[in-house]
C-alpha positions in Angstrom: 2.7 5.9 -6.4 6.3 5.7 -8.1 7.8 6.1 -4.2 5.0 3.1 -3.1 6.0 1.0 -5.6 10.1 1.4 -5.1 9.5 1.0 -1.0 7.8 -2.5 -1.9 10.2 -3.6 -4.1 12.9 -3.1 -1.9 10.9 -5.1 1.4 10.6 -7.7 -1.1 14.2 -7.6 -1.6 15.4 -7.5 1.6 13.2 -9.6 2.7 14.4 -12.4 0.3 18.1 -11.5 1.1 16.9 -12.0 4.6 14.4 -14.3 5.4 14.3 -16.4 2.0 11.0 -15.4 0.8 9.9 -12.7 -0.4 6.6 -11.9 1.4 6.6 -11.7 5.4 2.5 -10.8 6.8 3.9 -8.4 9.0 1.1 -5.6 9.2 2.7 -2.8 7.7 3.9 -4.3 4.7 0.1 -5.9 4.4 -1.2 -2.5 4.3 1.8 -1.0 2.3 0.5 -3.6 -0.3 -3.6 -3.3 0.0 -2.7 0.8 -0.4 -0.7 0.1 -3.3 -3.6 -2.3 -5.1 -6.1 0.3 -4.1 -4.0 3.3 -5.7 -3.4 1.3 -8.8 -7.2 1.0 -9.2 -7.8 4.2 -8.7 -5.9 5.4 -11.2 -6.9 2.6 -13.7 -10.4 3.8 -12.9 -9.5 7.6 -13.5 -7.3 6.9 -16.6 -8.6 4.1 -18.6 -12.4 3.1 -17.6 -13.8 6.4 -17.4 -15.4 6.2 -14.4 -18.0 9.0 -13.1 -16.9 11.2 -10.8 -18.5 10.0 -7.7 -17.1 6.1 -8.3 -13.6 7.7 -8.7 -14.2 9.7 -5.3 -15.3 6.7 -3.5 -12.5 4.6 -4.7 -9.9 8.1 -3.5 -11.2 7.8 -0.1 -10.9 4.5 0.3 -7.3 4.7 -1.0 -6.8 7.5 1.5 -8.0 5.8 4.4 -6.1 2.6 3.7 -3.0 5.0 3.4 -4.2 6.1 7.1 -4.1 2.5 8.6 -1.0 1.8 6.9 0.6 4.7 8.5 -0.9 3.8 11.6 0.2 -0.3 11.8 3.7 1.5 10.5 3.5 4.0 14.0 2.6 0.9 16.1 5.1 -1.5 14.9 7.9 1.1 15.4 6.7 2.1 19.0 6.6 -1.6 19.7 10.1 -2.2 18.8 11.3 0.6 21.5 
């Protein structure tokens, strides 16, 4: 989460230093951000709301597989580029 959170900082950064703004809708960094929120919940959920066990495994997966297409849009753009 710390490493998710540091690598979105720094797009935002660079992206400023580059572009002007700080938020581009390039695919991966999309995803990068939609994992993020979803991670954030989930621990929220697990931490503070005290969810049941099932909710909180429901809300894992989906964090997982939006980890999954984020790592995948990530792959794509990269073999695009070459």
């Amino acid at each position: 989460m710390l490493g998710l959170t540091l690598a979105l900082t720094l797009n935002f950064w660079v992206e400023a230093q580059r572009t002007g703004r700080y938020w581009n809708w390039q695919p991966y960094v999309s995803w990068a951000l939609i994992t993020w929120l979803a991670m954030s919940g989930y621990r929220r959920s697990r931490f503070q709301l005290h969810w049941r066990r099932w909710q909180i495994a429901v809300l894992g997966v989906a964090g997982l597989a939006f980890l999954g297409i984020g790592v995948w849009t990530l792959v794509v753009a990269i073999l695009e580029q070459t």
